[in-house]
N, C-alpha and C positions, 0 to 999 in steps of 0.2 A: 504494500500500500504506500500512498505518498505521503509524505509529511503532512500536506495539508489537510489529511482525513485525520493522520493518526498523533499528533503533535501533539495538538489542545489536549488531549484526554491527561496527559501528564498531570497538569494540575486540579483535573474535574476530580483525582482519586481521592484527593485529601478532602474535597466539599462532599463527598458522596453522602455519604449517610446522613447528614441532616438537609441538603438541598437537593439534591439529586432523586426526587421522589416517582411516585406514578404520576403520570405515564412510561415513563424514561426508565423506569424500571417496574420487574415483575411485583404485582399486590399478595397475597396471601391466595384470596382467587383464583387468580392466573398462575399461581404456582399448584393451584390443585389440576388444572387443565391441563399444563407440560406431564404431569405425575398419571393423569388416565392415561394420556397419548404412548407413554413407556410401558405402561403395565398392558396395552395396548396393541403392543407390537410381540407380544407374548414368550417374550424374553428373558430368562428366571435371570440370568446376570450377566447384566450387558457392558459390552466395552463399548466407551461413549469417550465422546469427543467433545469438548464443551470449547467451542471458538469464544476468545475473551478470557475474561476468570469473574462474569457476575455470579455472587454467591447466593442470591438465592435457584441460578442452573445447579450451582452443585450443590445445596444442601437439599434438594429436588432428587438429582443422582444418590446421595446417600441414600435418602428415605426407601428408595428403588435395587441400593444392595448391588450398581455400579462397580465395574472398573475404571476409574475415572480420570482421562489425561485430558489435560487444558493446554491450547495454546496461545499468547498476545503478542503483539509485538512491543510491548511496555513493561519491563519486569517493574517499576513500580507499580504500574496498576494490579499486576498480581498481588506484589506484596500486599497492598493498602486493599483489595477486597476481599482475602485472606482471614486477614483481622474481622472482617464483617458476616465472614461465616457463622450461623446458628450453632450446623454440627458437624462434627469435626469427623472428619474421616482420610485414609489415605490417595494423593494423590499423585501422580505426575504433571510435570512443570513445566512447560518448553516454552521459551521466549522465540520466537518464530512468527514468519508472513503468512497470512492465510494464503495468498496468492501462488503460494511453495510450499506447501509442508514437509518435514522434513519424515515422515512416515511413508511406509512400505504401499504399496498398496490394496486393496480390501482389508484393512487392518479393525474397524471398525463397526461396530451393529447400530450404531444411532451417531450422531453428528447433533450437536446442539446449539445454538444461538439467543441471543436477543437482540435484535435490529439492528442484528449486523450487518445487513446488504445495505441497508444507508451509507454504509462508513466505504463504499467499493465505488471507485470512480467507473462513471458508463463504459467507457471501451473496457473493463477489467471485470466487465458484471457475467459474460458467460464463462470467461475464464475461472472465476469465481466459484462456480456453480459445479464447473467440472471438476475441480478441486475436491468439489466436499467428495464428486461422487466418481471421483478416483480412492480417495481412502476408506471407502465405505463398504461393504461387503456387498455380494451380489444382493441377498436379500436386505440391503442395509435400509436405514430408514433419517429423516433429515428431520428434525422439530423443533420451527424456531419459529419465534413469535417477528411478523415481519409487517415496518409501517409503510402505508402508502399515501399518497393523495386522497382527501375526500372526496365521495362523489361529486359528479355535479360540482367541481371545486371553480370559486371566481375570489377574485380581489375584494378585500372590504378594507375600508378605510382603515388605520392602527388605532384611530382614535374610539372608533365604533367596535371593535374586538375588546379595549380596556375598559370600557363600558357594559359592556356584556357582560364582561367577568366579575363586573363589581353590585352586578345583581344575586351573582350566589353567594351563600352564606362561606365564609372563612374557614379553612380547611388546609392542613398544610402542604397539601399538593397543588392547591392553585395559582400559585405561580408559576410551578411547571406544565400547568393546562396552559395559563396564559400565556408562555411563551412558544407553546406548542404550536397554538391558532396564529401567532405573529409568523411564526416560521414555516407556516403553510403558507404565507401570505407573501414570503418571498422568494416563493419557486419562480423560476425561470423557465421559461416553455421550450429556447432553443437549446437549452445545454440540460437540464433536469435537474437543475443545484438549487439547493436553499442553503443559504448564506447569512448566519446569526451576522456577521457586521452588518447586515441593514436593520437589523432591529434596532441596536445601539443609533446607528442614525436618526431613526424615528422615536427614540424616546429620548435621543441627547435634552432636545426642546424642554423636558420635563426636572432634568438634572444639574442640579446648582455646585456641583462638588461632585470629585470621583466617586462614584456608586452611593450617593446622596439625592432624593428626588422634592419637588416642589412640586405637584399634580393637585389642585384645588381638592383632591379625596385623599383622606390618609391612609385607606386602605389600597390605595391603586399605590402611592407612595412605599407601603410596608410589600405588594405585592413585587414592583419593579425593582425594588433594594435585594429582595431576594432571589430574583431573576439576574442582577446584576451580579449578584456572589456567585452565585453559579456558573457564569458562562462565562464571564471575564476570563481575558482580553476579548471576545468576540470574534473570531477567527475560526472556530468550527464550520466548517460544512459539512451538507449531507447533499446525494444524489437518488433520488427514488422516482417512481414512475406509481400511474394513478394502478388499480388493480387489473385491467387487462394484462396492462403492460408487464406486472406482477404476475402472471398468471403465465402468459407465455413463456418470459423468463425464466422460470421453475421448468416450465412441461419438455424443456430441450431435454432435459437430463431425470423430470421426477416424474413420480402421478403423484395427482393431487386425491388423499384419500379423504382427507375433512379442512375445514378450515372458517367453521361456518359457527363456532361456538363465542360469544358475546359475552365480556366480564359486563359488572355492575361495578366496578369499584374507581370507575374512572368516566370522564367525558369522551375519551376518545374510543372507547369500542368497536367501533367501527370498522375505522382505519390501522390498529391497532388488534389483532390479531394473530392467533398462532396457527401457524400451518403445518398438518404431519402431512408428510409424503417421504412418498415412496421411490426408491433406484430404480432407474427402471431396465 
C-alpha cells in the first residue's frame, strides 16, 4: 500500500479507544455477526487470517477456538490494538503488505477484515482481492465487514449534515457518525477518493484555535473537537465504490453467500456491512 493510505493510521492507534468508535469500528452487534458467519463456515478450528490487528477480529477468532495470524503494515498499530484486546489468546504477528503476503499459498480457511478495501488505492483493488484468495484455501472463505457509498448518494451542504447531527441525542459515537456523513460528502466521482483534508477545510470556518471550535451550538463545538482528535493532521484517504461496484469487485474472485444482515447499533447500516463469501 502507499503511504498515503497507510501513514495516518500511525497516530489514529494511540486515539483508538476513546475516539475511534462505531462506525469505524466493530459494536458488540457486529461482533456477534462476524462470530455466526465462522461458526458458519463449519469449521471446528480455523486458521484465519485477520488483515490489520482490530481487536475486536481477534477476540471474535478466540471466542471461535482460531488459529490466529494477523498481518499490518504498522507494527505500532499492532502493538497499541494488542493492548485493546478483551481476550487474550495466542497469536502470530507479521508486519507485512497486504498487497504481498509473505505466506504460502492456500494457507488459510477464513481471511478477515474490517474496511479494509477502503484503505487499497483503485488500480491495486483486484490485485487486492486476488491476494486474499491466493492465500486462502480452495474451500476458503473471506469475512469482512466492507463500506460503501450510500444509495442514491448526492452532495448536501456540510452545514446541513452538522445540523442533522445535532438533532440526535448525544452519544459517544456521534462524532464518528458525523464525520462519517462529511466524508461521504467528499467523494470524488473521477478518481473514487474521499479525502478527510476537505473536511478540515469546511469546518476550518468554525475553529478559532488548533482543534478549538466556535459553532453558535456547543454540542456541534464538543462534537467537531472530537472529530478533530481523531483525524488530525487530516491526510487520511479512503477509495471505495457505491455497492454494484462493491459487488462486482468481490465476484472476480468470491460468491457472494450473504451480506444482507443490518446492525442497530449505529446510523450507518446500510453502507456498513459484513460480507461472507466464498473462493471460488
Amino acid at each position: 500500500m502507499t503511504n498515503r493510505y497507510a501513514d495516518p493510521w500511525k497516530g489514529f492507534a494511540e486515539r483508538w479507544d476513546e475516539y475511534y468508535t462505531a462506525p469505524g469500528r466493530p459494536t458488540e452487534d457486529e461482533k456477534r455477526i462476524f462470530l455466526h458467519y465462522i461458526k458458519k463456515t463449519g469449521i471446528k478450528r480455523p486458521k484465519a487470517l485477520v488483515l490489520g490487528a482490530t481487536p475486536e477480529l481477534r477476540d471474535v477468532l478466540a471466542k471461535a477456538n482460531a488459529d490466529v495470524t494477523l498481518i499490518d503494515i504498522n507494527k505500532k498499530m499492532i502493538d497499541e490494538m494488542t493492548k485493546l484486546r478483551k481476550i487474550r489468546s495466542r497469536e502470530r504477528k507479521v508486519v507485512g503488505d497486504w498487497l504481498d503476503m509473505p505466506f504460502e499459498d492456500r494457507k488459510f480457511d477464513i481471511v478477515m477484515g474490517d474496511l479494509v478495501q477502503g484503505n487499497i488505492p483503485r488500480s491495486k483493488k483486484d490485485a487486492f482481492m486476488k491476494e486474499i484468495a491466493r492465500v486462502l484455501k480452495k474451500e476458503g472463505y473471506l469475512i469482512s465487514r466492507i463500506w460503501h457509498l450510500p444509495k442514491n448518494w448526492k452532495y448536501v451542504d456540510p452545514d446541513r449534515i452538522i445540523e442533522r447531527h445535532l438533532r440526535y441525542p448525544y452519544e459517544k459515537k456521534l462524532h464518528m457518525e458525523l464525520f462519517q456523513h462529511l466524508l461521504y460528502n467528499t467523494y470524488n466521482k473521477k478518481t473514487d477518493i474521499l479525502d478527510s483534508a476537505i473536511i478540515k477545510k469546511w469546518i476550518t470556518k468554525y475553529m478559532y484555535k488548533e482543534g478549538r471550535f466556535n459553532h453558535p451550538s456547543k454540542k456541534a463545538n464538543k462534537l467537531l473537537e472530537r472529530a478533530y482528535i481523531m483525524w488530525k493532521p487530516f491526510e487520511k484517504k479512503w477509495c471505495t465504490f457505491n455497492e454494484k461496484r462493491i459487488e462486482r469487485m468481490v465476484k472476480k474472485h468470491f460468491i457472494i453467500i450473504e451480506n444482507n444482515r443490518r446492525t442497530k447499533s449505529h446510523r450507518m447500516a446500510e453502507s456498513f456491512r459484513i460480507w461472507f463469501l466464498k473462493k471460488k
